[in-house]
C-alpha positions as CSV (number, residue, x, y, z in Angstrom):
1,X,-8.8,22.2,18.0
2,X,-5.8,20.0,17.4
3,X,-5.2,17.8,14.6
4,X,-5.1,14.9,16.3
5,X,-8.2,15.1,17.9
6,X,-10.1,16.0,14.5
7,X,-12.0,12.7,13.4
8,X,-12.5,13.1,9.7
9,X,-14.7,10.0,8.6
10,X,-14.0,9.2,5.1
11,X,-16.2,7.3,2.8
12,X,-15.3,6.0,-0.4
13,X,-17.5,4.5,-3.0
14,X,-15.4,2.7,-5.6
15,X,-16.6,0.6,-8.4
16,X,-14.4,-2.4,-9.5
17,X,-13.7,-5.3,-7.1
18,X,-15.6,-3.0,-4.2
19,X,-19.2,-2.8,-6.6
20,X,-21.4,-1.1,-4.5
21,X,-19.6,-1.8,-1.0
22,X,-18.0,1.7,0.6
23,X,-14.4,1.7,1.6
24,X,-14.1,3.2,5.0
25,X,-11.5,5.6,6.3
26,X,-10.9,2.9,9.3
27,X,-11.3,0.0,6.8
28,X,-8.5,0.9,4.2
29,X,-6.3,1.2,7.5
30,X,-6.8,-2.0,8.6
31,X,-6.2,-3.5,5.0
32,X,-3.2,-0.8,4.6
33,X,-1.6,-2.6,8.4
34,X,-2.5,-5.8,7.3
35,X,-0.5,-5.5,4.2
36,X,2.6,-4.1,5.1
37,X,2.5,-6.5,7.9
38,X,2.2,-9.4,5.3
39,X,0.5,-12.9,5.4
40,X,3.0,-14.0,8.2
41,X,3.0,-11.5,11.2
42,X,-0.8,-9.7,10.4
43,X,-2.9,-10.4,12.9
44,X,-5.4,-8.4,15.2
45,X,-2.8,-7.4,17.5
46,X,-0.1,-6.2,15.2
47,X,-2.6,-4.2,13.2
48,X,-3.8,-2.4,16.0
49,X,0.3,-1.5,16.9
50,X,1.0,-0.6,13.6
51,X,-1.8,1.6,13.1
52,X,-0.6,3.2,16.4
53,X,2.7,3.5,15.3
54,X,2.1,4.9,12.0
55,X,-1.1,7.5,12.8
56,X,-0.7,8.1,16.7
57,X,-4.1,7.3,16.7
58,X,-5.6,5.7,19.6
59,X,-7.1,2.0,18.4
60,X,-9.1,-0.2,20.2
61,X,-8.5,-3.8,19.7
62,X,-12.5,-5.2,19.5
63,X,-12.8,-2.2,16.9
64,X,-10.2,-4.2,14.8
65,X,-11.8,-7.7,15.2
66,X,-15.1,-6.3,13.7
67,X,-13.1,-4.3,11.1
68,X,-11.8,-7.3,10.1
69,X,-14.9,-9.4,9.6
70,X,-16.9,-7.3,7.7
71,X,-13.5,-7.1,5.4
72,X,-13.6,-10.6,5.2
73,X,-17.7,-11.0,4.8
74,X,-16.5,-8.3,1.6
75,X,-13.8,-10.9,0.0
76,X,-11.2,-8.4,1.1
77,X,-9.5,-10.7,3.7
78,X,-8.8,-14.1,4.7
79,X,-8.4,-15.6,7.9
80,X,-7.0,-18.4,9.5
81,X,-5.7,-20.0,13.2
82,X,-2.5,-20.2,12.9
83,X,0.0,-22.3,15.4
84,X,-0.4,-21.7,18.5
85,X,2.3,-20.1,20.6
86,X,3.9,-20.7,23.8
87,X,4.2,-17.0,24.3
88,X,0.6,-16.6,24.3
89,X,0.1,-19.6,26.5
90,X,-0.5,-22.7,24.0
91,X,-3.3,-20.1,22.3
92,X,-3.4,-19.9,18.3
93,X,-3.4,-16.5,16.7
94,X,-5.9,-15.8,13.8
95,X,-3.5,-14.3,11.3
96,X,-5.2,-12.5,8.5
97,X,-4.5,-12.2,4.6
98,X,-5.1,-9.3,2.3
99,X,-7.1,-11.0,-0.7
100,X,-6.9,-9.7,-4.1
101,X,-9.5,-8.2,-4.0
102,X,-8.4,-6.2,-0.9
103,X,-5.4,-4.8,-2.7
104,X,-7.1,-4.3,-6.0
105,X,-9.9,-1.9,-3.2
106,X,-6.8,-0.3,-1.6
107,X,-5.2,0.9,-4.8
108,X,-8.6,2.1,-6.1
109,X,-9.0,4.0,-3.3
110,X,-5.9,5.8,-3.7
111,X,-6.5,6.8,-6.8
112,X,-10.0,7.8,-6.0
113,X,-8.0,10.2,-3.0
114,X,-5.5,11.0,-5.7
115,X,-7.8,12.5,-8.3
116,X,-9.8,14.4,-5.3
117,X,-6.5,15.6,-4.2
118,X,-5.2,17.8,-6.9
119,X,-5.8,21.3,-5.6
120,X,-8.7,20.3,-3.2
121,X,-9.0,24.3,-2.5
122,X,-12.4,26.0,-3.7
123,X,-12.7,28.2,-6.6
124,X,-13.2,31.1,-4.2
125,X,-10.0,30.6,-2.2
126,X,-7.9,30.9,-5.0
């Protein structure tokens, strides 16, 4: 099978700002788009092309919305209309901010993949 179809679901639990909430694999991409994209440009749309660019992965856009909301019903993101556009037809854009929170859950769930990283091969493999 190729790589790129594999769909590895990854579950983090992580203590801290996160408590008892899991960190999803699709989650921590969202928040990982969202921040590179920064409080100005992040937005539903620009985290789905960013994820695409980044991963090749095939996103949809709804998956993203409801991503988002359960990030923000966690504390990890804000969100707000912003101005609206006349490229999108007078429309506003709901632009989206990693909270503190957010990037404190990101960086503990590096580490978390960090520390389960270091020579992930079994005993018996070696």
């Amino acid at each position: 099978m190729r790589p790129d179809v594999v769909k590895v679901t990854l579950l983090l639990f992580i203590g801290g700002a996160m408590g008892r909430h899991g960190l999803g694999e699709f989650e921590l991409l969202v928040l990982l788009a969202a921040m590179r994209l920064g409080d100005a440009e992040a937005s539903a749309v620009t985290i789905v092309d960013e994820i695409r660019a980044r991963t090749g992965r095939r996103v949809q856009r709804a998956a993203v919305y409801v991503t988002l909301q359960r990030l923000e019903t966690k504390g990890l993101v804000s969100s707000w209309l912003g101005a609206p556009t006349a490229e999108r037809g007078g429309k506003a854009r709901r632009q989206v901010r990693v909270e503190p929170a957010g990037v404190m859950a990101v960086r503990e769930a590096r580490s978390a993949l960090d520390n389960m990283w270091v020579d992930p091969s079994p005993a018996s493999h070696r």
